[in-house]
N, C-alpha and C positions, 0 to 999 in steps of 0.2 A: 504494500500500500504506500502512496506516496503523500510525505505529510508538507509538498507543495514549498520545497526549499530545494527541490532540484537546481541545482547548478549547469550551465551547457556552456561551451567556448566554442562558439561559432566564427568561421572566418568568411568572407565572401571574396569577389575577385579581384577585391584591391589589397586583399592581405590584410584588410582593419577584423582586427578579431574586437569580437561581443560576449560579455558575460549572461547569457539569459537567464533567468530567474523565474520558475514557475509560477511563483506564487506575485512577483511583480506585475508578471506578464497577466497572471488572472487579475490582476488587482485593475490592470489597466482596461481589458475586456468588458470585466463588470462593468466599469464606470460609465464605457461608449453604452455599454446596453440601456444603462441606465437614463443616461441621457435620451436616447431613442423612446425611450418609454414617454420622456416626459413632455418629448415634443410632439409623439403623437398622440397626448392626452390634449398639448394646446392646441394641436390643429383640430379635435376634435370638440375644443373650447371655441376656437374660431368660428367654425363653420356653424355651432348652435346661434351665435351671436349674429350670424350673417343672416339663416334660417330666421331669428325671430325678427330680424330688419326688415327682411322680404313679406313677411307675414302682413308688415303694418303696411307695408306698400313701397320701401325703398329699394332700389336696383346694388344687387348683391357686388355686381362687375364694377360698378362706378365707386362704392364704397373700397373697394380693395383698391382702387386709381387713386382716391384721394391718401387712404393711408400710403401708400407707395410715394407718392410727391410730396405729402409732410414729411416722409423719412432724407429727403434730398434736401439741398444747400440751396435757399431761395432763390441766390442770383442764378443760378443752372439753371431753373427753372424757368424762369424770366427771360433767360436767354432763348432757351429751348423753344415758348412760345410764342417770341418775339419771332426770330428763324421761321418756327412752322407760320407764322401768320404771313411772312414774305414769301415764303413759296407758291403758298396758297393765293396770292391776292397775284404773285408771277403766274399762276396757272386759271387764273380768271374764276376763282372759286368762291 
């Protein structure tokens, strides 16, 4: 039985050797799983919060647009629409 303090010297093909450590190496495993868990509890946070948006009458897809452009730097933003409004008024829109 392995009480998860195995040792290993691994070398790969630059000759840099690795000490691996079982019980590191789980320690590190868990932790990604973990996090995985917790981000598909939020997204499954998200989508109820989008569901009762929708419900009341507001558009699930434009909600997700505005959070995405509050996450950016305003002048990008400004810039970006400034641009899109010249192309558009270039392409008689």
């Amino acid at each position: 039985m392995n009480n998860g303090t195995t040792e290993t010297i691994l070398s790969d093909s630059s000759q840099e050797v690795y000490k691996v450590t079982a019980q590191e190496l789980r320690s590190f495993v868990e932790r990604v799983e973990t996090l995985d868990a917790e981000k598909a509890g939020i997204a499954d946070s998200t989508k109820e919060v989008l569901q009762e948006a929708k419900s009341r009458g507001y558009e699930a897809k434009i909600i997700r647009k505005i959070v995405a452009i509050r996450k950016r730097n305003r002048d990008d933003v400004d810039n970006e629409n400034a641009v899109t409004e010249m192309y558009m008024s270039a392409l008689g829109m």
